[in-house]
C-alpha positions in Angstrom: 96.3 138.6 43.1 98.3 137.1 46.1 101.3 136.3 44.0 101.2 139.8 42.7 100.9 141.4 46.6 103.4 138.9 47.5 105.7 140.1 45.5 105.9 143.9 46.4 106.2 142.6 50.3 109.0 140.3 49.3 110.8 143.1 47.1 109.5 145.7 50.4 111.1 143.1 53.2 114.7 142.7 51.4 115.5 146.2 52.3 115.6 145.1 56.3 115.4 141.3 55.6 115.0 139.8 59.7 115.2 139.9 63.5 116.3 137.0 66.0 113.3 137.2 68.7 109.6 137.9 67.2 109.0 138.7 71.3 110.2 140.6 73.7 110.5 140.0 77.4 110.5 143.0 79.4 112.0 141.6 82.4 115.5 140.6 80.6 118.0 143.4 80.3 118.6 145.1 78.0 115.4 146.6 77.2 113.5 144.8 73.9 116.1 141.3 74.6 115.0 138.3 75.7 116.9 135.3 77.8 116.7 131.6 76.2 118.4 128.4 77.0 118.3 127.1 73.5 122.2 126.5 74.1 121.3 124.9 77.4 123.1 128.4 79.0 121.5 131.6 80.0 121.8 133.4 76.9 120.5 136.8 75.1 118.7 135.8 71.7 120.8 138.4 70.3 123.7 136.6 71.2 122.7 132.8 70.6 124.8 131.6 67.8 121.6 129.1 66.4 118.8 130.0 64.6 116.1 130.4 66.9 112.8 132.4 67.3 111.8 132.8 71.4 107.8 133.8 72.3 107.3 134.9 75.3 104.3 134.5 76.8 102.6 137.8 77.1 103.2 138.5 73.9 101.5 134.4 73.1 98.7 136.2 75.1 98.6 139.5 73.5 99.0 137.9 69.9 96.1 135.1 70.8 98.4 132.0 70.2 96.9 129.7 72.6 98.3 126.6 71.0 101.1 124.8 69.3 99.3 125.0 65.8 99.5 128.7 65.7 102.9 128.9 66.1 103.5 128.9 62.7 101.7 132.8 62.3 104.9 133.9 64.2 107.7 131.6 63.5 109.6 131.3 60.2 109.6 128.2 58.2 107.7 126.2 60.3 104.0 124.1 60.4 102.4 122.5 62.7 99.7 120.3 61.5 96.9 118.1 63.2 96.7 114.3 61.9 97.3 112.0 64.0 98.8 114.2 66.8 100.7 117.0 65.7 102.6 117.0 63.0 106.0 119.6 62.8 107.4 120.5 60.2 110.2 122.4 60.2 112.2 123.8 56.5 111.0 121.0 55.0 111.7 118.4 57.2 108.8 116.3 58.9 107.7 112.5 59.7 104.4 111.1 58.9 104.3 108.3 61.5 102.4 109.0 64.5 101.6 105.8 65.5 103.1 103.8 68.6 106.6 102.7 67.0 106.8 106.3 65.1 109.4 109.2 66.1 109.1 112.5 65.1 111.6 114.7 63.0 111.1 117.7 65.5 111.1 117.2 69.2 108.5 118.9 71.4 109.1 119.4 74.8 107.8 120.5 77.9 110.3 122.3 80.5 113.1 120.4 78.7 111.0 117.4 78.4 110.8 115.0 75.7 107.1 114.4 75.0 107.5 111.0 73.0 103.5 111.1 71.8 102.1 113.9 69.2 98.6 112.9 70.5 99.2 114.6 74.0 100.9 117.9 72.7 98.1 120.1 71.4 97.4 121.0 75.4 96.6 124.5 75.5 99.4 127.1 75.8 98.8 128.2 79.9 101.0 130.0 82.2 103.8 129.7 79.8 107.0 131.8 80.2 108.0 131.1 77.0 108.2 129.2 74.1 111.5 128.4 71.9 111.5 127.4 68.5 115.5 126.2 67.6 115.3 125.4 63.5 118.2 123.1 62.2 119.5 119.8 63.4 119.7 120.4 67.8 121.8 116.6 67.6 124.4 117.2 69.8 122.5 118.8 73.1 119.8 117.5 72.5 119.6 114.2 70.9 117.7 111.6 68.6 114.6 113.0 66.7 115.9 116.3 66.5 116.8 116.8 62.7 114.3 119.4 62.0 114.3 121.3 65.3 112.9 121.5 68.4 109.9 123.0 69.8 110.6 124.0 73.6 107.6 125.2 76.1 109.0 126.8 79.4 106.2 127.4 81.9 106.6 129.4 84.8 108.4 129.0 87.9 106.3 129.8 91.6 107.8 133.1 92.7 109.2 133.6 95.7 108.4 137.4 96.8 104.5 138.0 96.8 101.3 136.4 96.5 100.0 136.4 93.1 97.9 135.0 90.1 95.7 136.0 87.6 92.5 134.5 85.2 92.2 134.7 81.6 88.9 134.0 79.6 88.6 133.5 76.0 85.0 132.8 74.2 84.8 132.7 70.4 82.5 131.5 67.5 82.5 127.3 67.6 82.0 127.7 71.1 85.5 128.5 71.7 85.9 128.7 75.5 89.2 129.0 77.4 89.7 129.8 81.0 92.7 129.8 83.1 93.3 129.9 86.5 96.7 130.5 88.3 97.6 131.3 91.7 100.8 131.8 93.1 102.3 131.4 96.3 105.2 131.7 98.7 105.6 129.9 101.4 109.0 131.4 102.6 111.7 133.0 101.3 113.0 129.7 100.1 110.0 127.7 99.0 107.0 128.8 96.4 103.9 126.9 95.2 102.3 127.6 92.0 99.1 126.2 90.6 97.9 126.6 87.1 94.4 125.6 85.9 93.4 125.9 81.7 90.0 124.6 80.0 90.1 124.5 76.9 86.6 123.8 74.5 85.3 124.3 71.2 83.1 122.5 68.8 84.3 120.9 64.9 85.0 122.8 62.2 83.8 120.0 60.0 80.0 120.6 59.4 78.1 117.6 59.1 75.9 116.7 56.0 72.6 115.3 56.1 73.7 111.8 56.1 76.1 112.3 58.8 74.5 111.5 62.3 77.4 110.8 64.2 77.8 113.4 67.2 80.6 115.4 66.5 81.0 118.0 68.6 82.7 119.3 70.6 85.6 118.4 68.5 87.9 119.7 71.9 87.2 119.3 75.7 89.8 119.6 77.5 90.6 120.5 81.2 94.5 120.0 82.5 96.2 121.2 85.6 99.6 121.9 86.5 101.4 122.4 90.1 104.7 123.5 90.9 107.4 123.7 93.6 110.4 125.8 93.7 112.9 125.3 96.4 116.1 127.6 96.5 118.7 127.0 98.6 122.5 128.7 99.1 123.8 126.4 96.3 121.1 126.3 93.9 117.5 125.5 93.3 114.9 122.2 93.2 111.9 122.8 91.0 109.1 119.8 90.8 106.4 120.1 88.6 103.4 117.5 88.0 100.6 117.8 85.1 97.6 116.2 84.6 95.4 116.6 81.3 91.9 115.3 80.3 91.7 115.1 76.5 88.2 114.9 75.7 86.3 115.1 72.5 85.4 114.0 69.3 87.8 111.9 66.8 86.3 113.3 63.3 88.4 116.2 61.7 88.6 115.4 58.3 86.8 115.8 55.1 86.7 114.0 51.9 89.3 114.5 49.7 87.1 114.9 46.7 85.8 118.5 48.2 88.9 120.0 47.3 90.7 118.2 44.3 89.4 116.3 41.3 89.3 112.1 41.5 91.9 110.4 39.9 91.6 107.0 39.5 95.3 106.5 37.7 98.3 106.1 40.3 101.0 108.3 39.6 98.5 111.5 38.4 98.0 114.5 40.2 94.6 115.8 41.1 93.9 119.2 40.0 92.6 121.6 43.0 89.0 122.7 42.8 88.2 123.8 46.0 89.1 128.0 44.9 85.3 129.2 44.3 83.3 127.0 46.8 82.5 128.4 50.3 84.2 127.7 53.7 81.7 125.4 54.7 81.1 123.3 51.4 85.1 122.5 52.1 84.4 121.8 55.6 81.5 119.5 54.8 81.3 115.4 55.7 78.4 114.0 54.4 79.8 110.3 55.0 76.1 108.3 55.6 77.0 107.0 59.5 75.5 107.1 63.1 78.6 105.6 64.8 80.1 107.0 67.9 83.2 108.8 67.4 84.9 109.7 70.9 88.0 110.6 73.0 88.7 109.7 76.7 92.4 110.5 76.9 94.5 111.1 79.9 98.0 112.2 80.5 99.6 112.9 83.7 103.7 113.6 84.4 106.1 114.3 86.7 109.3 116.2 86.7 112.3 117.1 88.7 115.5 120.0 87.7 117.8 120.2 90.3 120.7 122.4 90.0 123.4 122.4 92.4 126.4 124.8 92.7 129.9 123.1 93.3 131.7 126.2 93.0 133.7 125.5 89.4 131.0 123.3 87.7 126.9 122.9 88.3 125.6 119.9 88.3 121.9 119.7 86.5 119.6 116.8 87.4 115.9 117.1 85.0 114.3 113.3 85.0 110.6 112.9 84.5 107.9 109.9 84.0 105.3 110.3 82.0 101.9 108.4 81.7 99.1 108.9 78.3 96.1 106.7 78.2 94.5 106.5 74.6 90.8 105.5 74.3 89.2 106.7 71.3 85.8 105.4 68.6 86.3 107.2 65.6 85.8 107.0 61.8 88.1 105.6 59.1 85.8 108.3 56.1 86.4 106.1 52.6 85.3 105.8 49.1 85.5 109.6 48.9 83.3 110.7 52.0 81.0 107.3 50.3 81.8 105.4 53.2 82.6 105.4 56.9 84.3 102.5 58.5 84.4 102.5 62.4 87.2 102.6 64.6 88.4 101.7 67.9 91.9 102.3 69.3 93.2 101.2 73.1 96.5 102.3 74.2 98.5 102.6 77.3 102.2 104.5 77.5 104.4 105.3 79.6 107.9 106.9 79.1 110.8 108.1 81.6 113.6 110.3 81.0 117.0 111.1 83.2 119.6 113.5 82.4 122.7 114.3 84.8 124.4 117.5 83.4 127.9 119.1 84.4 128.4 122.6 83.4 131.2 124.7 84.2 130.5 128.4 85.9 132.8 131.5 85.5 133.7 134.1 83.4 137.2 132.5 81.8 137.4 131.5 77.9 135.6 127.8 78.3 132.8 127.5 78.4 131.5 123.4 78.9 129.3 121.1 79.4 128.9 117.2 79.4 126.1 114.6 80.4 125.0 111.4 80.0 120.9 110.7 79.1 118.8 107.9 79.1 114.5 107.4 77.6 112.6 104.4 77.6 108.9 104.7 76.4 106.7 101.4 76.3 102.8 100.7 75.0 100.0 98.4 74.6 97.5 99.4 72.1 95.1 97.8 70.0 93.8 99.8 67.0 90.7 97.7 65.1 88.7 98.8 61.9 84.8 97.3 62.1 83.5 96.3 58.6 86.3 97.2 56.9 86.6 93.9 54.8 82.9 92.2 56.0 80.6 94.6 57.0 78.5 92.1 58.6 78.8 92.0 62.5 80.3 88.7 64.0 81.1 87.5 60.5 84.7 86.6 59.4 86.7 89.4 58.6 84.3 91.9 60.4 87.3 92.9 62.4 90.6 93.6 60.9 93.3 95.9 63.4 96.5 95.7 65.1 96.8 94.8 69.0 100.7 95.3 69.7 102.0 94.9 73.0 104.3 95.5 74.1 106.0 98.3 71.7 109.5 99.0 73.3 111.9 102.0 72.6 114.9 102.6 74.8 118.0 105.7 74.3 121.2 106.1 76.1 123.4 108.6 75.3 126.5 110.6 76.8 127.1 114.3 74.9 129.8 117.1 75.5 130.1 120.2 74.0 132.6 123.5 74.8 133.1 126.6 73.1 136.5 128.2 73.5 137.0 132.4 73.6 140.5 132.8 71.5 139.8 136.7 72.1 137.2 138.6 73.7 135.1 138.6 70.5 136.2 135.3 68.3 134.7 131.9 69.6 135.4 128.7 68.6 132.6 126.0 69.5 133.0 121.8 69.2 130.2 119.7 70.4 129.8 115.4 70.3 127.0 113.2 71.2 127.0 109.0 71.0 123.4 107.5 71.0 122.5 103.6 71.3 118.8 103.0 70.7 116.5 99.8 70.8 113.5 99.1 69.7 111.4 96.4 69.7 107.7 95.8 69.1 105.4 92.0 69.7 101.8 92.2 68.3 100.1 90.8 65.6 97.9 91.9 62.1 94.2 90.0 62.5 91.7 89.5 60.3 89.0 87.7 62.8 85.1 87.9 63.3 85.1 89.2 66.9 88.5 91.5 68.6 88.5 88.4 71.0 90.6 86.7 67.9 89.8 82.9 67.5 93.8 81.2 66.8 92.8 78.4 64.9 90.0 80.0 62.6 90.7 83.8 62.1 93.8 85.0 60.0 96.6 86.2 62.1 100.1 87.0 61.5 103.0 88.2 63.4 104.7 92.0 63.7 108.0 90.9 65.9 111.0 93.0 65.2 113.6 94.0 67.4 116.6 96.4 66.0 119.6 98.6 67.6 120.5 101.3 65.9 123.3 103.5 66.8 124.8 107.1 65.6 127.5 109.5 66.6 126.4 113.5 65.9 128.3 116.2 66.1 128.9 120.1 65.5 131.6 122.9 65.0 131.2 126.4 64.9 132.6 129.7 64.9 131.0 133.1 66.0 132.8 136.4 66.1 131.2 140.3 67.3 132.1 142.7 64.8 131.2 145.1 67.0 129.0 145.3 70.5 126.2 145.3 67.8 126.6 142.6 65.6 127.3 138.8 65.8 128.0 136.6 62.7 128.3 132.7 62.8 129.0 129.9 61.1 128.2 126.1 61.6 128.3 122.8 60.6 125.9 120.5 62.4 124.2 117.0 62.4 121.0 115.4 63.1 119.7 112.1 63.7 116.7 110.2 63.8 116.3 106.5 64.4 115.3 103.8 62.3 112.7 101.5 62.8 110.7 98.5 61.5 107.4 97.7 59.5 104.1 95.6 60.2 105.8 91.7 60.0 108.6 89.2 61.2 111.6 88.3 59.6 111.6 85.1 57.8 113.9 82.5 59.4 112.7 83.4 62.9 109.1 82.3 63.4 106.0 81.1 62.2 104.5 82.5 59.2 107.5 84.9 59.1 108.3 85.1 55.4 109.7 89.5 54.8 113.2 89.9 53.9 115.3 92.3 56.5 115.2 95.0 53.6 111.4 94.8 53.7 111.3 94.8 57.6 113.3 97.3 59.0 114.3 100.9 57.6 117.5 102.6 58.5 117.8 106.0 60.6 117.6 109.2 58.6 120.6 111.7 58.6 121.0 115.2 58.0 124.1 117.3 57.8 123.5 121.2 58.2 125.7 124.0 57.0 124.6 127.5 58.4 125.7 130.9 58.4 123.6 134.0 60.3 124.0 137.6 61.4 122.4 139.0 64.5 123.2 142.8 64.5 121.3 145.8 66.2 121.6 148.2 63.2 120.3 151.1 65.3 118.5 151.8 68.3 115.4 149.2 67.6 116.2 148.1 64.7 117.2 144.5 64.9 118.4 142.6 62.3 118.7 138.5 61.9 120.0 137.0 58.5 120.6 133.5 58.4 121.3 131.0 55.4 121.7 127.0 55.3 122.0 124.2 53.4 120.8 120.5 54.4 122.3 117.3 53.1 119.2 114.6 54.1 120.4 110.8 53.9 117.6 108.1 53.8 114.9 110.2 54.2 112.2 108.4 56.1 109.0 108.5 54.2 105.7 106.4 55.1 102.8 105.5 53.3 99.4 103.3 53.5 99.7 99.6 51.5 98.0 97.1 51.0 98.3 94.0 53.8 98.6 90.3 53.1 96.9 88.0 54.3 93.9 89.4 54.9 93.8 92.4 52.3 93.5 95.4 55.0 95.6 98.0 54.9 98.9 99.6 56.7 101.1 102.1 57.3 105.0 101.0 55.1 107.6 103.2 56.1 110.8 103.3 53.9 114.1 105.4 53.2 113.7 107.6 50.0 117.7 107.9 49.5 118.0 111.5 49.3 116.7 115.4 50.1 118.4 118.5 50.0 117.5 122.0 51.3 118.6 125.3 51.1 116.8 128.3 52.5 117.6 131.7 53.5 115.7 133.3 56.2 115.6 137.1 57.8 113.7 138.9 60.6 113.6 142.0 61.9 111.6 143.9 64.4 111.7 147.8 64.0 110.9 150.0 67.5 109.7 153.2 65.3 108.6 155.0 68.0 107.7 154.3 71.9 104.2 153.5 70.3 105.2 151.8 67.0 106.7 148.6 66.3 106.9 146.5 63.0 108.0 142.8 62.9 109.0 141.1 59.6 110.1 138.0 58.7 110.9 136.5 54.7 111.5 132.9 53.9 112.9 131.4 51.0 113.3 128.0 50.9 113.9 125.0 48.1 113.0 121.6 49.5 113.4 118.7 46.8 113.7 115.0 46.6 117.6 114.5 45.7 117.0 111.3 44.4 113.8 109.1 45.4 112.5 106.7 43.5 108.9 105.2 44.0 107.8 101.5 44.0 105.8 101.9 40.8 109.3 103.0 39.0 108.5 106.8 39.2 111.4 109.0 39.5 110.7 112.4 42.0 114.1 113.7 41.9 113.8 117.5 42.2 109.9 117.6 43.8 109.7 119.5 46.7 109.1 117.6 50.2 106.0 118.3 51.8 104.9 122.1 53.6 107.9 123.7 52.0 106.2 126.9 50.8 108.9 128.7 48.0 108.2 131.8 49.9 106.8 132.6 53.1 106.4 136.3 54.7 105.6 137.3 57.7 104.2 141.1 58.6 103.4 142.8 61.7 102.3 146.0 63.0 101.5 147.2 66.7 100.3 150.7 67.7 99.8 151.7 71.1 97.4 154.8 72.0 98.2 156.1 75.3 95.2 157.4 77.3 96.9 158.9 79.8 95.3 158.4 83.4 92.7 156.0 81.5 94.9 152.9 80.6 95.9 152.3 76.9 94.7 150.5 74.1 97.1 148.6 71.7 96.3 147.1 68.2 97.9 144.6 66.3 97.6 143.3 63.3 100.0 140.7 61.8 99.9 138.7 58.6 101.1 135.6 57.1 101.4 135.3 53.2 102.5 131.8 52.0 103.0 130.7 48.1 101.8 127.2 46.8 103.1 124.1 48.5 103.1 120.5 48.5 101.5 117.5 50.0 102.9 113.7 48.6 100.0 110.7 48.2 102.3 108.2 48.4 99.8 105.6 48.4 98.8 106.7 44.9 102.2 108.1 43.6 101.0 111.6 43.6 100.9 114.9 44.6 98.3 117.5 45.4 98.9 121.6 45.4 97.7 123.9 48.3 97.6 127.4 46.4 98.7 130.1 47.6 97.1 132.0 50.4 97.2 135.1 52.8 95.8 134.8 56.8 95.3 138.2 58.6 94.9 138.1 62.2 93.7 141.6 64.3 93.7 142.1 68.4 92.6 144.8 69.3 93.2 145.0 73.3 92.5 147.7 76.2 94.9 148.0 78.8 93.8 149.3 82.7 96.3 152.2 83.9 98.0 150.0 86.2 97.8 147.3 83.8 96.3 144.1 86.1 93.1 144.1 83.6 92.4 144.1 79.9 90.0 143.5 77.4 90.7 142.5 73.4 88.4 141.6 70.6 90.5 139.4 67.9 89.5 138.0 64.6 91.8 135.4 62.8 92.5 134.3 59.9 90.4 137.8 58.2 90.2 136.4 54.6 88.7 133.3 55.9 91.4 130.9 53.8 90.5 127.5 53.6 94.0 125.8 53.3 95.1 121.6 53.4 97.5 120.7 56.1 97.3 116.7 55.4 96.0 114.4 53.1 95.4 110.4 53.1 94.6 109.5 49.4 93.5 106.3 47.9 90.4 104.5 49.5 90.6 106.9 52.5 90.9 109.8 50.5 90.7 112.5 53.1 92.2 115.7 53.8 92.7 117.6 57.3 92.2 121.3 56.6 93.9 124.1 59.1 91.9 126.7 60.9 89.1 128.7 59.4 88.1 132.5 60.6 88.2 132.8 64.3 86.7 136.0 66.3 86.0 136.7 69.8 87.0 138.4 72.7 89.2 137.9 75.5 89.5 139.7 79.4 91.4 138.9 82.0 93.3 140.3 85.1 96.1 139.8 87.7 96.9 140.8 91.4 
């Protein structure tokens, strides 16, 4: 039935095929545009040459996206899972490896911030300006890690002319309660304050068998603050902002494997789905027989500085930050098909600092330029154990089996330049080069011991020391030209880079019970080359119009998987490069302004994602599967309809849909792959507006149909699967002065 509804909307949507921003901002001219940075200028969307979707955040609000996972109900081609931390995947392209020595594909940032650690970035969405979503390799401005895209939250600046603030309250089913508080104030005509408050609860999804004792819930308890400083002065403006999050909660999100797809016992065989006719819950359902604590006591807390300074033909940009996460978490390692729970414990402190000094030129001549130099370093300590994992018996040998690593080191420098040349008033040529050194280095050790206070001369213990340097030169050229005061076409060619890394071991030759080839240790960086050409035209008065199509050249894909350790027989997470992936895609939005009162939004992806030539350890061949999360078609349908009640406010309703065919998720581990079917999510908001508009009210349900879909899986012994959002509903109020 879905692949038959599908198909109308798809064969409906290729009449007006796209639009560039699914959001408007109604305090950037012209009316229904919005201003990004995504080119690290002041730019319309409209007029961005890059493919890009840009949120603002009263429409995040009015929509109820009040995190980084829904993005994906409003943003082409893109999913953002939860594992361990979030997981983004953008066209096709992800990482699997969130542990301390992992990168990510796609960047997320805060304010121009690289956050380095996917376990701090599902923070609620509060007092956010904006969101940007940039999809293709962002190498050249923006650096390492960036070969998918980049995921950009802007929060708001204090304001400098009037005392203001305002409280929004969200309560749903799972005891879903959200609150923020923001108050803003100026303390001259130079210098504002701004305070934003945001807490953020709700209980599991998972719903716990009988033999599941372990507390739970609340799966999310959260409370974060964030203050701000705004200084302007004749020749530019100092903004300071510090955060601080408490990420509390419980650890258990995942569900046996076997409540969804059949058990295979045979590597290299794919498990048939056979969750379609049982309930919501019976797929949410752990029954694992445990009573252990499962717990998080996280912490994050950073501080940031952009300072830009006039100079008449250039302005110079400062933005440096340092950033601290503390990790202390019990949880569950669910095994033997939901049979068996092992215990976990994981310790970890990180710290990270970023500097970037920018030069930019001002004016209205034909270049337009901009050069820097950049520099990260992140370091951690953690230790990760697993308690009865080999002996179950307390104190015994091989009770405890984990990985303390300390320190783990990671270190970027980088100098970039890019310019884009006006040969006539509507034909741009743009060039753009970035040279990145990184190091990284990691000392810890794999144990197998009786007690986490490891005995040397009894217990098994063997090294992970590995220290590598990888460097990369990116790079991209384009062209744009107006056809008229309407329409802008494009063309690039861009690259994206991601750096290598290095696996659980030493090298042999330089230690002690060091005995891995470099081949076995280290993997090289992944590469992608992007060819692109979009359309962003205003076919009428609103009627926008955003085509884009691209192709992907992926070199030494990085792919990780769980194997089995020696000594010691645990297991661990292998990353290595699976030669080759190719993608091509074609994407279009629109949004339509029917009326003053009616708008419709569409977006239609197509997109083929395949292994160009990957072949596994056991000898099997997966040239021509599709990478993981890359949906053949994806649609995207909105509708808004404002009633105007005159002298009595308004109220607005909005309903928007999401229809996605079949996709893929790789067991590496066991040389397979599972199907997610295809599926439809409806969400409705339903919102009153005051007359003056500084209250409102809205009911919203999510996710209507109640689809029960797989974001991640972790086959073999653990044999679990994470599982996205079920139905939501609740209301929401809130109001400004």
């Amino acid at each position: 039935m879905t692949k038959v509804v599908m198909g109308g909307m798809v064969s409906a949507l290729a009449l007006f095929a796209a639009s560039a921003a699914m959001a408007q901002d109604t305090n950037a001219p012209p009316a229904g545009e919005i201003i990004v940075t995504a080119t690290r200028f002041e730019t319309l969307a409209s007029k961005t040459p890059i493919a890009l979707t840009a949120v603002s955040g009263d429409n995040l609000r009015a929509i109820g996206i009040t995190n980084p996972t829904a993005l994906a109900d409003t943003v082409p081609n893109v999913s953002i899972d939860r594992g361990n931390g979030l997981q983004i995947t953008i066209r096709g392209v992800t990482s699997t490896d969130g542990t301390e020595k992992g990168d990510p594909s796609a960047a997320f940032m805060l304010d121009g911030i690289y956050i380095a650690r996917p376990q701090v970035q599902e923070v609620s969405f509060f007092d956010v300006q904006r969101v940007e979503v940039l999809r293709g390799p962002q190498g050249t401005l923006y650096g390492r890690n960036t070969t998918a895209g980049l995921i950009n939250v802007l929060s708001n600046k204090p304001q400098l002319d009037r005392v203001s603030g305002y409280v929004d309250v969200n309560y749903g089913n799972y005891n879903n309660t959200q609150v923020t508080g923001v108050i803003n104030v100026p303390a001259s005509e130079n210098l504002g304050f701004r305070l934003a408050t945001n807490f953020d609860r709700r209980d599991t999804f998972v719903q716990p068998g009988p033999n599941l004792r372990s507390d739970i819930s609340p799966f999310k308890d959260n409370l974060s603050f964030r203050g701000s400083a705004l200084y302007k002065f004749d020749a530019g403006e100092l903004n300071i902002r510090a955060d601080y999050s408490a990420i509390k909660g419980s650890t258990v999100n995942a569900v046996s494997l076997s409540n969804l797809y059949s058990t295979v016992t045979t590597n290299g065989v794919n498990p048939t789905y056979i969750g379609g006719d049982r309930s919501a819950d019976a797929l949410f359902t752990l029954n694992t027989p445990t009573s252990a604590p499962t717990m998080r006591d996280n912490k994050t807390w950073g501080i940031m500085a952009d300072l830009n300074y006039d100079v008449g033909p250039v302005t110079l940009q400062y933005l440096g930050s340092y950033r601290e996460f503390v990790r202390r978490e019990d949880g569950l390692s669910v095994r033997g098909l939901g049979t068996v729970a092992v215990p976990t414990r994981f310790d970890g402190e990180y710290w990270q600092q970023s500097h970037e000094l920018r030069v930019a030129t001002n004016g209205t001549g034909p270049l337009r330029a901009q050069a820097g130099a950049y520099f990260f370093q992140e370091q951690s300590g953690i230790a990760f154990y697993l308690l009865g994992l080999l002996n179950p018996t307390v104190g015994a040998p091989g009770y405890v089996f984990g990985f303390p690593q300390n320190p783990t080191k990671a270190k970027s420098i980088a100098t970039f330049g890019e310019a884009t040349y006006s040969l006539t008033d509507t034909l741009r040529l743009t060039g753009g080069i970035r040279y990145t050194e990184d190091q990284k280095s990691r000392v810890g050790r794999t144990v197998t011991c009786s007690t986490t206070a490891c005995n040397l001369a009894t217990d098994v213990v063997t090294r992970n020391d590995a220290s590598r340097t990888f460097k990369k030169v990116t790079w991209r050229a384009g062209v744009d030209y107006d056809l008229n005061d309407r329409t802008l076409v494009y063309a690039t060619v861009s690259t994206g880079y991601k750096a290598g890394g290095f696996n659980d071991g030493c090298e042999s030759g330089t230690g002690t019970g060091c005995s891995l080839t470099a081949d076995a240790l280290y993997y090289d960086p992944e590469t992608l080359t992007s060819y692109e050409i979009g359309t962003k035209t205003r076919i009428a008065d609103g009627v926008r119009l955003n085509l884009t199509a691209f192709h992907y050249d992926y070199t030494n894909l990085q792919v990780s998987q769980i194997i089995t350790c020696t000594p010691g027989g645990g297991q661990c997470q292998a990353t290595t490069n699976a030669a080759a992936a190719k993608v091509d895609g074609v994407e279009a939005e629109t949004t339509i302004q029917a009326s003053p009162n009616d708008r419709f939004e569409a977006a239609v992806s197509w997109l083929n994602a395949r292994y160009d030539r990957y072949t596994l350890p056991n000898g099997a061949n997966w040239q021509g599967r599709r990478l993981d999360r890359s949906p053949a078609w994806n649609v995207l349908l909105a509708y808004t309809r404002t009633f105007d009640l005159g002298n009595s406010g308004s109220i607005e309703f909005n309903v928007r849909s999401r229809l996605s065919t079949r996709y893929k998720l790789a067991g590496l581990a066991n040389f397979y792959q599972v199907t997610q079917p295809a599926f439809s999510k409806t969400d409705i908001n339903v919102t009153y507006n005051s007359p003056d508009r500084n209250w409102y009210l809205q009911g919203f349900v999510k996710n209507l149909e109640n689809a029960i879909t797989v974001s991640s899986i972790a086959p073999g012994p653990n044999g679990t699967a994470q599982l996205a959002d079920p139905q939501l509903y609740g209301v929401r109020a809130g109001f400004k002065f």
